[in-house]
Each structure stands twice: as structure tokens, then as C-alpha cells.
C-alpha positions in Angstrom: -181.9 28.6 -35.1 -182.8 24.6 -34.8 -179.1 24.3 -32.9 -179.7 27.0 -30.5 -182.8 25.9 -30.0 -181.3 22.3 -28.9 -178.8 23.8 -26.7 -180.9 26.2 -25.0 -183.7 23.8 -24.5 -185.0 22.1 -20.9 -187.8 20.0 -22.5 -186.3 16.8 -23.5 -189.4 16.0 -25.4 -188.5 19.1 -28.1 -184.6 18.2 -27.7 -185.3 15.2 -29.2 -187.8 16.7 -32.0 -184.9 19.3 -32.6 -182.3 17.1 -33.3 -184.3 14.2 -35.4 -185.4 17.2 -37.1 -182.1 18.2 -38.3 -180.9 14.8 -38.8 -183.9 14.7 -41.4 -181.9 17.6 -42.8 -178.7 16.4 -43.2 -180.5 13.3 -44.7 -182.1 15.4 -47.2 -178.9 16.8 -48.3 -177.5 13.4 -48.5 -178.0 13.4 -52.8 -176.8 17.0 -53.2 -173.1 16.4 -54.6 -171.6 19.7 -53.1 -169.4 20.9 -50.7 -171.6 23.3 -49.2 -173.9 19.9 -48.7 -170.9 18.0 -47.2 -169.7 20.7 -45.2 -173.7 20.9 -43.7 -174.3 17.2 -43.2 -170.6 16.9 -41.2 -172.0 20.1 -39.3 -175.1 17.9 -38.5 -173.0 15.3 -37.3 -170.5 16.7 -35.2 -173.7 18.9 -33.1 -175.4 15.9 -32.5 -172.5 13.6 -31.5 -171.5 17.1 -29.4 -174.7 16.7 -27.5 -175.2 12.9 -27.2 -172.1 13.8 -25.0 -174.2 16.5 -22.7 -177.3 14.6 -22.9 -178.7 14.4 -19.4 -181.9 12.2 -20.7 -181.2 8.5 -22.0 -183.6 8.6 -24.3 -183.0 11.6 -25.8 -179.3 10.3 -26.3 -180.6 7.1 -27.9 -182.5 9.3 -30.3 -179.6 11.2 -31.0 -177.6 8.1 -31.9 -180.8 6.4 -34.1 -180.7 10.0 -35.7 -176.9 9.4 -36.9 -177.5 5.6 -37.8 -180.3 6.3 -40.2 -178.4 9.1 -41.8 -175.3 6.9 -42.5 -177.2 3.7 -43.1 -177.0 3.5 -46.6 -173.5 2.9 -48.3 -173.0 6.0 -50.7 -172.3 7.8 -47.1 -169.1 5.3 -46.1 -166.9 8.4 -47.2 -168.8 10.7 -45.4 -168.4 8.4 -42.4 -165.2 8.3 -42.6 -164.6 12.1 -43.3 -166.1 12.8 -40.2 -164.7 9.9 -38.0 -168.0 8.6 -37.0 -166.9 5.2 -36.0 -164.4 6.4 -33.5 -166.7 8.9 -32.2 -169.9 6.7 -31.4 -167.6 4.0 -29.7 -166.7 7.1 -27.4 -170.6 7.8 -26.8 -170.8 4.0 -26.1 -169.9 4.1 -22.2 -172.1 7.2 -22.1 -175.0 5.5 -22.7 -174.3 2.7 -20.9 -173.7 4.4 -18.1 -177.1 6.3 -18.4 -178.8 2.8 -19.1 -177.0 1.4 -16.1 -178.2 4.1 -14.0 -182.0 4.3 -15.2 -182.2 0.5 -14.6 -180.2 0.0 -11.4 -183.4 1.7 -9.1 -185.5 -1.8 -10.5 -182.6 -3.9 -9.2 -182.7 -2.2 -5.5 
């Protein structure tokens, strides 16, 4: 219901309470040692990553990303990192945001 609700959403302000929201999740399910778990958190990931890529609202996208660096901030999730290729797939978000960054700040430069 949460993921609907993030994709279906106009009002930035709840996207971004949506998907901290289910980041908080998946960090919850960080110490469960099950695949059902696993298979949830790398669920968690891929949706957010998924819509850091659609996000219209820079901040919003910075949240996103914040969201996925305090889930995988502490080192018993390196496997799950890697499972889920996060590395490669925030480098690809990288000109995103700076594009969106570039064009938020480039009105202050006119």
C-alpha cells in the first residue's frame, strides 16, 4: 500500500514521508536473518532507487538517496550491497541529481 501510495502521490512533502518510511522498514528488517527479510529489504531498495530515477523534486531525490545511505551504513549490510548492486546503481542516480541541483541553482546565477 506504502509503494502505491509513493507512486501515485503529487505531494512531494508525503513522497518523501512515504519512502523514509519504508526505508525505516527495510532498516528494521536489517537483523532478521531470512530470506523473506532479504528478499523485502532488496525490494526496498530497488523502489526507491526506481523512483530517485522519476523524481521530479530534488529534494525529494536527496531524501531518497539519504534513505539508502543510512540503510547500508553499517557494515553487516556490504553483502546486501553488493546483492543488490547498489554501488553501480547510485553512480547512475549521480548525474540525476546533479542535473536537478544544476537546474534549481542556475535561476540564482541569472
Amino acid at each position: 500500500m506504502m509503494v502505491n501510495g509513493i507512486k501515485n502521490c503529487q505531494v512531494p512533502e508525503i513522497r518523501s514521508n512515504l519512502i523514509r518510511m519504508i526505508g525505516t522498514l527495510a532498516l528494521l528488517l536489517i537483523n532478521v536473518s531470512n530470506e523473506a527479510a532479504v528478499n523485502v529489504i532488496c525490494a526496498i531498495t530497488e523502489f526507491i532507487l526506481e523512483q530517485a530515477h522519476k523524481e521530479s523534486e530534488v529534494w525529494v531525490l536527496a531524501e531518497a538517496v539519504d534513505t539508502l545511505v543510512d540503510l547500508y551504513a553499517e557494515d553487516e549490510t556490504d553483502a546486501l550491497a553488493a546483492k543488490v548492486k547498489l554501488v553501480e546503481k547510485l553512480i547512475a542516480v549521480v548525474p540525476i541529481l546533479k542535473m536537478k541541483v544544476t537546474l534549481l541553482l542556475l535561476p540564482m546565477y541569472i
